[in-house]
Backbone bond lengths (Angstrom), bond angles and torsions (degrees), N, CA, C in turn:
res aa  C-N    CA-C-N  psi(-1)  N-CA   C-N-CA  omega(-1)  CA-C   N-CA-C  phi
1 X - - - 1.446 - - 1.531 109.01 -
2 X 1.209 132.61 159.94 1.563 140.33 -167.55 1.230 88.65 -125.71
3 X 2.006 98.84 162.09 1.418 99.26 169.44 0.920 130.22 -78.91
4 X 1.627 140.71 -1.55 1.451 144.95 167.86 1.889 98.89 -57.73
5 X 1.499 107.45 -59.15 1.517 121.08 -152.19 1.895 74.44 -64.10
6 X 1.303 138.05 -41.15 1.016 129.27 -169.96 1.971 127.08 -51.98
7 X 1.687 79.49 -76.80 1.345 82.73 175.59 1.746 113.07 -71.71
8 X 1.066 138.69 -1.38 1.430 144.63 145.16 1.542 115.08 -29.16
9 X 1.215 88.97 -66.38 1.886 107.75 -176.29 1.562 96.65 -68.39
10 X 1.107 135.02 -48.26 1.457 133.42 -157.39 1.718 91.05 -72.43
11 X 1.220 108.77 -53.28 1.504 98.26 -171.07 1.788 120.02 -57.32
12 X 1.082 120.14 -25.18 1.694 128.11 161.51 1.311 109.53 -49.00
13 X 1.960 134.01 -30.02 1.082 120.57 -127.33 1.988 75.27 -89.47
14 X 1.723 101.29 -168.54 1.596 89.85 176.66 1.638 98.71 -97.95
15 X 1.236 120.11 160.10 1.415 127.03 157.30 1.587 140.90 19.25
16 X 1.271 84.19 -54.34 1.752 96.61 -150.71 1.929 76.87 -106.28
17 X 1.272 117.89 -36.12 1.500 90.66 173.09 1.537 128.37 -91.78
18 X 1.650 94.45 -7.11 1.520 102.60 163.63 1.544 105.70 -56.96
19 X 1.275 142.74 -85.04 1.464 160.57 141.80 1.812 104.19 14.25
20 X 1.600 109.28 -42.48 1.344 105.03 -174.95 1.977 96.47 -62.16
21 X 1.416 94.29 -72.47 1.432 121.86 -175.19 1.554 112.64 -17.02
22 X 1.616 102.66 -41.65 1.983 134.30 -178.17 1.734 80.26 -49.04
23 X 1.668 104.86 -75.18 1.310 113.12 -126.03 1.093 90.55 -68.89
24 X 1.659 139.85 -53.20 1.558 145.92 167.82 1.738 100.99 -18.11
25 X 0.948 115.07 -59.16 1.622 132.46 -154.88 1.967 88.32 -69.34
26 X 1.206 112.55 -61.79 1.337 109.41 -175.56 1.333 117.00 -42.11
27 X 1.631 87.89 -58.13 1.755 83.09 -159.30 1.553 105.47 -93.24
28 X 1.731 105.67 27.26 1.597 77.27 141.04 1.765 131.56 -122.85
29 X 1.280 88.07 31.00 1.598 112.65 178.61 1.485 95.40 -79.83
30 X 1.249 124.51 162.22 1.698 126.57 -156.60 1.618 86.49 -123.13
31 X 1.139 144.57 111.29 1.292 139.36 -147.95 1.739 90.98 -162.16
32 X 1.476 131.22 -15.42 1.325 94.21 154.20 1.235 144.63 -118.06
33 X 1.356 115.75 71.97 1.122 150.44 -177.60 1.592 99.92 -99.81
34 X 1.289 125.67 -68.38 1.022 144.40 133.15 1.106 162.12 -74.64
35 X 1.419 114.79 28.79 1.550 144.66 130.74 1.526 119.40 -125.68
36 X 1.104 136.39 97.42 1.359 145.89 174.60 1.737 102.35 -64.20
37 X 0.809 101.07 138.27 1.396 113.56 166.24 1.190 125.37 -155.91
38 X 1.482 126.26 171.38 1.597 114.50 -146.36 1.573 96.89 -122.48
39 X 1.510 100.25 138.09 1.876 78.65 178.97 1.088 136.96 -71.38
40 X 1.539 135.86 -8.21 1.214 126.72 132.07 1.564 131.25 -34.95
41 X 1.289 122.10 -28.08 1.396 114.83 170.95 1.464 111.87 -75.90
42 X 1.873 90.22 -50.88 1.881 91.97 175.04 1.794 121.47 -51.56
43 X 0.915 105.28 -21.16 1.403 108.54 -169.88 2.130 105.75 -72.66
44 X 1.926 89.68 -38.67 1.253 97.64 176.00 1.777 121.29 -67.65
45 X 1.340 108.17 -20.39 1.430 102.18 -161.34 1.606 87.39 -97.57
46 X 1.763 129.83 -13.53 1.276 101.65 -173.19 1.795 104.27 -82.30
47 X 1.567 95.86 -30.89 1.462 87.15 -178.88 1.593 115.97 -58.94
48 X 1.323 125.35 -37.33 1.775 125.12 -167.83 1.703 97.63 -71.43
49 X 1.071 106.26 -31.38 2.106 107.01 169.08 1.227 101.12 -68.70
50 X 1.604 153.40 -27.08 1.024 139.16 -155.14 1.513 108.53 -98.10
51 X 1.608 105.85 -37.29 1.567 123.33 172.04 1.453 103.22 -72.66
52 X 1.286 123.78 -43.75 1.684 106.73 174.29 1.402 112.27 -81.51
53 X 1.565 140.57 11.77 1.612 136.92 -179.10 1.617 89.38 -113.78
54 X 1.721 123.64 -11.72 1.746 110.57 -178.38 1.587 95.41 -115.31
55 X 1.082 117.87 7.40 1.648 117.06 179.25 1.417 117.04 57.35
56 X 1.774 102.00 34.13 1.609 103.07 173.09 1.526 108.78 -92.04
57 X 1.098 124.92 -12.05 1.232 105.87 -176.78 2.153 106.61 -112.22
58 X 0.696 120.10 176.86 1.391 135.14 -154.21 1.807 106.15 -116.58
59 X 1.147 121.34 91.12 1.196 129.79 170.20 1.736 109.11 -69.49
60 X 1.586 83.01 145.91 2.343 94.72 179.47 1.658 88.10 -147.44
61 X 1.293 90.21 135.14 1.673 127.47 173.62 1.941 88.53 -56.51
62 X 1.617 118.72 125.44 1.179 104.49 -172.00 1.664 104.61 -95.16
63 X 1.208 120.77 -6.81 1.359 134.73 175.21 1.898 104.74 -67.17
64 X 1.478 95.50 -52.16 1.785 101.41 178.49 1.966 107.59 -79.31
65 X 1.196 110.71 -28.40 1.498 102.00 164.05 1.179 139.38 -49.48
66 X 1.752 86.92 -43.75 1.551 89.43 -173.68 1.755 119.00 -88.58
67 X 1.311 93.43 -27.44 2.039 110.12 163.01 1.386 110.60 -32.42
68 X 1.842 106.55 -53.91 1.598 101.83 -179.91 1.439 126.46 -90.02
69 X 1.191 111.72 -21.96 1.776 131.17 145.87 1.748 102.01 -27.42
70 X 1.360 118.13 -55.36 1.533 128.05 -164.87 1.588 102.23 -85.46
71 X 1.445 109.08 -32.75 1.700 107.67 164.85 1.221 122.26 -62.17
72 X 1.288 123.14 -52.11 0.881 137.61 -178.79 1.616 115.65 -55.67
73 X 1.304 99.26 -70.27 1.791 97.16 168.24 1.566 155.79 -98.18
74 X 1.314 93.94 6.93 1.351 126.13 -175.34 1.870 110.73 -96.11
């Protein structure tokens, strides 16, 4: 299979396993070498991946967030 026929198929999949597929793909890029991060942050980003892979936490379109953010206070 090629990566067109690849990411082709991935893009059909729905959402939340598109996003899985992301995060797999990220973290296995070797990136801290060149991004340091602190384990308090790491600790934060595994937990907010864990609430968006069990659907406890509540995703918002940040384009439509911030529209009503600007309704709201503007």
């Amino acid at each position: 299979m090629n990566i067109e026929t690849i990411a082709e198929q991935a893009l059909k999949l729905e959402p939340t396993s598109r996003a899985y597929i992301a995060e797999i793909l990220l973290e296995s890029l070797d990136y801290e070498e060149d991004f340091i991060v602190s384990e308090a942050w790491r600790q934060e980003i595994q937990k907010r991946c864990k609430e968006i892979d069990t659907n406890s936490s509540i995703l918002v379109d940040g384009e439509q967030f911030m529209a009503e953010l600007k309704l709201r206070y503007l």
